[in-house]
N, C-alpha and C positions, 0 to 999 in steps of 0.2 A: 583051107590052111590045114596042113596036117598037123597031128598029136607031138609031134619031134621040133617042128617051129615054133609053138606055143610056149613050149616050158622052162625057156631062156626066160619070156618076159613074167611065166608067173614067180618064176626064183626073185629077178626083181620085182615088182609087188611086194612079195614077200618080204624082203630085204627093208625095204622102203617102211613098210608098216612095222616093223621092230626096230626101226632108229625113231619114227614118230614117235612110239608104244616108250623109248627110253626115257626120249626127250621130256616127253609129260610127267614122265616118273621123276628126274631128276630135281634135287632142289631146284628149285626157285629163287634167286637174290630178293631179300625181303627189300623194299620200299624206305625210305627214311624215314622215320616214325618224327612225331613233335607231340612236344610237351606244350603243355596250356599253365598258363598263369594269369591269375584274377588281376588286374588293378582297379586300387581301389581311395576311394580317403582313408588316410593317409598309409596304407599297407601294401603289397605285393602279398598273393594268396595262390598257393604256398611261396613261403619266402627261398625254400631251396627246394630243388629239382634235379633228380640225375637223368644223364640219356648216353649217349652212342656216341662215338665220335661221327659224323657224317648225319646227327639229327637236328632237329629245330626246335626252339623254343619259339610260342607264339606265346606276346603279351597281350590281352582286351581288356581295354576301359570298358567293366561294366556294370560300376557302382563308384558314383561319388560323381561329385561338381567341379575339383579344383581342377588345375592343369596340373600333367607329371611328366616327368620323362623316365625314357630307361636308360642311363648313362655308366659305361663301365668304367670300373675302380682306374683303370689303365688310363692314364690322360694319353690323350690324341685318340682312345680307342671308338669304340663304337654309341652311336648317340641316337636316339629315335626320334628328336627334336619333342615338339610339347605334344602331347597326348591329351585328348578330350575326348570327353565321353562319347563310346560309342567306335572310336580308333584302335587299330590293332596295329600291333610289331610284331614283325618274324625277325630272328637271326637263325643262321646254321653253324656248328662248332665242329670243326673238322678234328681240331688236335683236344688229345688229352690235358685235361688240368682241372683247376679248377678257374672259375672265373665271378668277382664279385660286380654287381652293380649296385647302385643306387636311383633314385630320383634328385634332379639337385636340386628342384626347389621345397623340398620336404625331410630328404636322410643325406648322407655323407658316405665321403669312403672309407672303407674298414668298418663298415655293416653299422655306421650311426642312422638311427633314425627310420626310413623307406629305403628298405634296402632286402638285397637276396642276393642269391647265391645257385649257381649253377655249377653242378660239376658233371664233367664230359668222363664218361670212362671211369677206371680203376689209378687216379691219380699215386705218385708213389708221396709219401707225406703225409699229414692232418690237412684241415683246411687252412686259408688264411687266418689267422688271428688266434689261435690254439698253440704257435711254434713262434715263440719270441724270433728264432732266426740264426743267429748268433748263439743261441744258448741264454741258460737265467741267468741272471747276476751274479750267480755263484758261481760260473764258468764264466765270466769275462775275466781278463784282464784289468787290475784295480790298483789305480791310487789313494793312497787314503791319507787323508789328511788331520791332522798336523803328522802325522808318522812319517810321511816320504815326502811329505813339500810342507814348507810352515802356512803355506796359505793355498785358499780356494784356487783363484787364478794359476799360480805356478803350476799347480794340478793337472787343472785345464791344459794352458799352455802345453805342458808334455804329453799327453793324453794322444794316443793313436786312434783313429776311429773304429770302435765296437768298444770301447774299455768303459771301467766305470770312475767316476771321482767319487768315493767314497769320505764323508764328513765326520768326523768322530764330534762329541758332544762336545758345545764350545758356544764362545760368542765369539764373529768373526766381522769386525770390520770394513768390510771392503766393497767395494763393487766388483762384478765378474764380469767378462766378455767372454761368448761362448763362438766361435766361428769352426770351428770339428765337425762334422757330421759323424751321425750314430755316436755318439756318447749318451751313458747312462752319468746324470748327479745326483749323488743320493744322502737324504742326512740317515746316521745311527738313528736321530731319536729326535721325532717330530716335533718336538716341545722343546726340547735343549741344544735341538742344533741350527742354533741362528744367526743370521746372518742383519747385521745392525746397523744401520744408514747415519744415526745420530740426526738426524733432522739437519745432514748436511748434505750428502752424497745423494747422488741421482738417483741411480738403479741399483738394482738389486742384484740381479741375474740377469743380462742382455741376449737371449739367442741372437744371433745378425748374422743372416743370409744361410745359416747349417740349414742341414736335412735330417732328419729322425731324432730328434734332443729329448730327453725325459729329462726332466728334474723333478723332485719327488720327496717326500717324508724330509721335511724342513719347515723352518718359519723365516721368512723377511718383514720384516718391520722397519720405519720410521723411515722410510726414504722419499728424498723429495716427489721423486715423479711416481715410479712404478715399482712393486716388489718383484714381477717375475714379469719379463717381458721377450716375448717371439715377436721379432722383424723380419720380414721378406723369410720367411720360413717352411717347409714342407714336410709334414708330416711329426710333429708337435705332440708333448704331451707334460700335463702338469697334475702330477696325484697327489693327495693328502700334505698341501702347500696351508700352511697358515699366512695368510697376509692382513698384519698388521698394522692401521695408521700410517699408511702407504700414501702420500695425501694425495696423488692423482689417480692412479689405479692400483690394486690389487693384481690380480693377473691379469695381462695386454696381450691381446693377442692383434698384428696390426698388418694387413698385406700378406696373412699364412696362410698356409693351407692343409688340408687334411692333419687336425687336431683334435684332440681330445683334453677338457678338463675336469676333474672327478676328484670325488672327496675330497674337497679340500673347503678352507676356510677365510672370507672377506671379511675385515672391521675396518670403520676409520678413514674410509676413500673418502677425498672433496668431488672425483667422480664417479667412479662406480665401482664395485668389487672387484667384478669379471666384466672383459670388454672383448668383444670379437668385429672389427670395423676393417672395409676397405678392403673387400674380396669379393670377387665372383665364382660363386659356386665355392665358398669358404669348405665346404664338408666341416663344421665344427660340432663336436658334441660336447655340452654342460650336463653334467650327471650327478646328482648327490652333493650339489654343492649349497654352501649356507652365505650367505648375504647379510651383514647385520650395521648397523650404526653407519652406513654410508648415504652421500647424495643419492646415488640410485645405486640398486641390487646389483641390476645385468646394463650395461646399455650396448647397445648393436647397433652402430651408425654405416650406410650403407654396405651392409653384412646381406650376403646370401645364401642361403642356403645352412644355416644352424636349427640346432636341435638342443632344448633346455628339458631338459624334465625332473622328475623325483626330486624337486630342490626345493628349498626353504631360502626363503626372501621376508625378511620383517624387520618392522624397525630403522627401514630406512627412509630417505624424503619420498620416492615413488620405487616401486619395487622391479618391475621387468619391464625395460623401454627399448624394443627394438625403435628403430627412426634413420631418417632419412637429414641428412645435412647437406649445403653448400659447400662446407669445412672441407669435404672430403674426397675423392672420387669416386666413381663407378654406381652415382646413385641410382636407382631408390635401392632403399632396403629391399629386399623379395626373400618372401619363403621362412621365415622364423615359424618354429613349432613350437608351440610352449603347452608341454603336457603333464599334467600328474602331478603340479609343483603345488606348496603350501605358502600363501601371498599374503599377508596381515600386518597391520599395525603398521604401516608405510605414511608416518606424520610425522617425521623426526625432518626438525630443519635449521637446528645449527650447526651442523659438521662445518669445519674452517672450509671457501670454495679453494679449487684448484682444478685448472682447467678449463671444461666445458662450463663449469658453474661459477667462472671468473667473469663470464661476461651471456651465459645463456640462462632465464628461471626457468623452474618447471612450476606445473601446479601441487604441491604436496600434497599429500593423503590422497595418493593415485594407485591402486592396486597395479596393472596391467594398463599402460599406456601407448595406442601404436599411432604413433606419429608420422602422417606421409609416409605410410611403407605400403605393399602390395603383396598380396597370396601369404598372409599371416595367418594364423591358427592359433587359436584359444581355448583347449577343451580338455576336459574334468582334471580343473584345478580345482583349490579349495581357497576363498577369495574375501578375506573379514575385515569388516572391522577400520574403514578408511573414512576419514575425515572429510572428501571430497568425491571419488568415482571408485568404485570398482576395477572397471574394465572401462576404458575412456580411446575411442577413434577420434582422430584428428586431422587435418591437414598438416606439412612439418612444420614447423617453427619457423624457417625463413619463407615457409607460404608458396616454395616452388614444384613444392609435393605433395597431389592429393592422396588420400587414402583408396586403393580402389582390392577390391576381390580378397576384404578378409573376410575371417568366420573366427564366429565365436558362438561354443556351443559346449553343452552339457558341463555347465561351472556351475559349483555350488557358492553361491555370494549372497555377504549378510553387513549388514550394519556399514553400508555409504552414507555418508554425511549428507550428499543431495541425489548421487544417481548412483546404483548398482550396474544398471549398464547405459554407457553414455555413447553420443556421435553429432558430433559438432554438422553434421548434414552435407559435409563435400565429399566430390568424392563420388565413386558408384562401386555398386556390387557389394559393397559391405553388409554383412548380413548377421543376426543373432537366433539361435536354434535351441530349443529344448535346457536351454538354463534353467537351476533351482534359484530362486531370488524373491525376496519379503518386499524391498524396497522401493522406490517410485525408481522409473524411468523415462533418459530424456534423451529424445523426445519421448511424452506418454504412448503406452503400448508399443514398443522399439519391436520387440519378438512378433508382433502383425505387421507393422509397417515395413520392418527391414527383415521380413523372413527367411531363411537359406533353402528352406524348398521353392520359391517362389519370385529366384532371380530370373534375370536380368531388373535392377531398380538403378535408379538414379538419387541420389540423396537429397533431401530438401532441408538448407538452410536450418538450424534450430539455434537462435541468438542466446538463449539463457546460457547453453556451454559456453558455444564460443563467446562471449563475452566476458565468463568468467575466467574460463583459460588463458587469456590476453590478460584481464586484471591480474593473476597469478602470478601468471611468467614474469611481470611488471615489478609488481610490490614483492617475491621472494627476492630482486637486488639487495633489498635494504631490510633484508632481516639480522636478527643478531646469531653472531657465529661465536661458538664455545669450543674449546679443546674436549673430545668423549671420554668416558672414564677409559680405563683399561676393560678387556674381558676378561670373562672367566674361563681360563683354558687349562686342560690340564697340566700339576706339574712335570710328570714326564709320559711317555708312551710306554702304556703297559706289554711287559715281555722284553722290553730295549737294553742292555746293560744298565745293570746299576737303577733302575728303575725297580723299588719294590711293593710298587702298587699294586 
């Protein structure tokens, strides 16, 4: 071959090896990166995470016993079903935003409880829950009453959704139906703007069937059933509520969902203060709330998915009673957290009955009682001072609900009358862990017998409870019932008009 034939194909050669020689040079498209999150009891680790639009977050069970899921805030959205140790979740998040989830059998949405946060990108905004939405209260739209309507209702009634009813100081008569969605109701002044039943009127405040209602900085007192009450409701919130001698509930929360109740104050229920019953996957959070002179504190009859914490419960016949009823639908209970609260002095047993305790006893002097519920949690409360049990596992009350897969652990409890930590022996999985506790337990040695490092167990019969729990329920029919005195509340809120405290 001659020199003249050859140097066509070395030019190509050539050529060829400087588009190779580019190609290698040239970026790369990087891979999709993923982020890692711990799950864990009862947390997500880290609870927020940023990445890429087009990355993945991967969740791993890989600490803790209970079951979780990873459910986001968006109903209909995406769901990992139950997670047990040792199970991983992937998602990919193509679009920017932000995106919350939760666990529903342990936090709620709007970041209650077991809960995180994923944000994709440079979202334009803050996160969820940092941006009222609408604007403060000080940029909505306000009616305020008695100035623009002589009464609450009228308010309402005219009331556009995103506005506020604003309450100037008063005693106001009436009962309200709230049907608007997005309304803010709000009193001047927590102590002097009240809303008065006369121990004749039903309710107090009715949400029925709205979406996003606050009512807020007020007191309801003396009404037959309920002081503040959410029906068929979504997205719910009750702040610094006084509710007074309300004889069935205090705040009702019934068939809601995604709620919040906080700062606020229970006396005087024949059933309970604060009540979240008759939801799945309720997302409900109790925060900084006080419980006092009522048949029970909290109760949560098939309630899924709530979260109690930093709360004070004293003084009343039994203090925090998630449970499982017939009454109701969607049973069993599943999923109550009750964390960080202060539980004492739960021996009080003549509140007048009304309702659940018109024809249901409990056993009084019961710190913590779970009744026929499943996947419960009971850890570092502070638990004194009861005439009867501490912390008491049971079957429910009509006996069609065992107790199965609680925990209770790291409580400090003193001064039970017979058991510190108690378990009537139905039931399986129930377990108790690293509690501080002086007193006998029943059965003897509960913390070896029913360990939480050392499940799967089966419960074995212990008749000294259950028998006394049956005698209880039995003989509180026929105890004597008194009217409570008043509390001590303050006379107005400091900072409120005309307040010069």
């Amino acid at each position: 071959m001659t020199r003249s034939a050859r140097r066509p194909r070395l030019v190509l050669l050539a050529a060829v090896a400087l588009v190779c020689s580019a190609l290698m040079a040239a970026p790369q498209r990087a891979q999709a990166a993923a982020a890692t999150v711990s799950v864990r009891d009862n947390a997500f680790v880290p609870d927020e995470v940023q990445i890429q639009p087009g990355d993945s977050v991967v969740w791993t069970y890989d600490r803790g016993q209970s079951t979780h899921t990873v459910t986001s805030d968006e109903r209909g959205g995406y769901d990992s079903g139950d997670l047990r140790p040792g199970d991983t979740y992937s998602r990919t998040f193509s679009e920017v935003g932000y995106y919350l989830y939760f666990c529903k059998y342990h936090g709620g949405r709007g970041g209650a409880g077991m809960a995180g946060l994923v944000t994709v990108g440079d979202p334009a905004g803050p996160p969820p829950g940092t941006d009222p939405g609408a604007g403060g209260d000080d940029e909505r739209p306000k009616l305020v009453v008695p100035r623009d309507f002589p009464t609450i209702q009228k308010a309402v009634d005219a009331a556009k959704p995103g506005s506020t009813v604003l309450i100037r100081p008063g005693v106001y008569r009436e009962s309200v139906v709230v049907k608007t969605s997005r309304l803010v109701i709000a009193g001047v002044d927590r102590f002097r703007t009240v809303l008065h039943g006369g121990d004749k009127k039903e309710n107090g405040i009715i949400v029925d069937g709205a979406r996003h209602v606050t009512v807020k900085n007020l007191t309801a007192r003396n009404y037959l059933q309920n002081g503040i009450f959410f029906n068929d409701v979504v997205g719910y919130a009750a702040a610094k509520i006084d509710s007074i001698k309300n004889r069935t509930y205090g705040i009702y929360a019934f068939n809601s969902y995604d709620g919040v109740i906080r700062n606020s104050f229970g006396w005087g229920s024949g059933d309970s203060a604060f009540y979240v019953g008759q939801c799945l996957g309720c997302s409900a959070l109790l925060e900084n709330v006080h419980g006092e002179m009522n048949y029970l504190g909290y109760s949560g009859t098939n309630a899924t998915g709530v979260v109690i914490r930093d709360s004070v419960f004293v003084n009343n016949g039994a203090g925090i009673v998630p449970n499982t009823l017939p009454t109701e639908e969607l049973a069993p209970n599943r999923g109550t957290t009750i964390v960080n609260n202060l539980v004492a002095h739960n021996n009080y047993e003549n509140i007048p009955a009304s309702g659940f305790s018109e024809t249901v006893g409990i056993p009084f002097g019961t710190g913590v009682w779970l009744a026929g519920v499943h996947n419960n949690v009971v850890k570092r409360n502070t638990i004194r001072d009861h005439e009867r049990y501490g912390v008491l596992i049971t079957q429910s009350l009509g006996e069609d609900s065992l107790p199965v897969n609680n925990r209770v652990r790291t409580n400090l409890i003193r001064g039970s009358g017979r058991y510190d930590l108690a378990y009537d022996g139905t039931g399986h999985n129930n377990c108790f862990y690293n509690n501080d506790f002086k007193g006998a337990t029943g059965p003897p040695d509960a913390e070896t017998l029913y360990n939480c490092l050392e499940r799967p167990n089966v419960g074995v019969p212990f008749p000294p409870v259950q028998a006394d729990v049956v005698a209880a329920v039995t003989n509180s029919q026929t105890r004597e019932q008194k009217e409570p005195p008043e509390p001590q509340r303050p006379r107005c809120q400091k900072g409120a008009p005309g307040c010069g405290r």
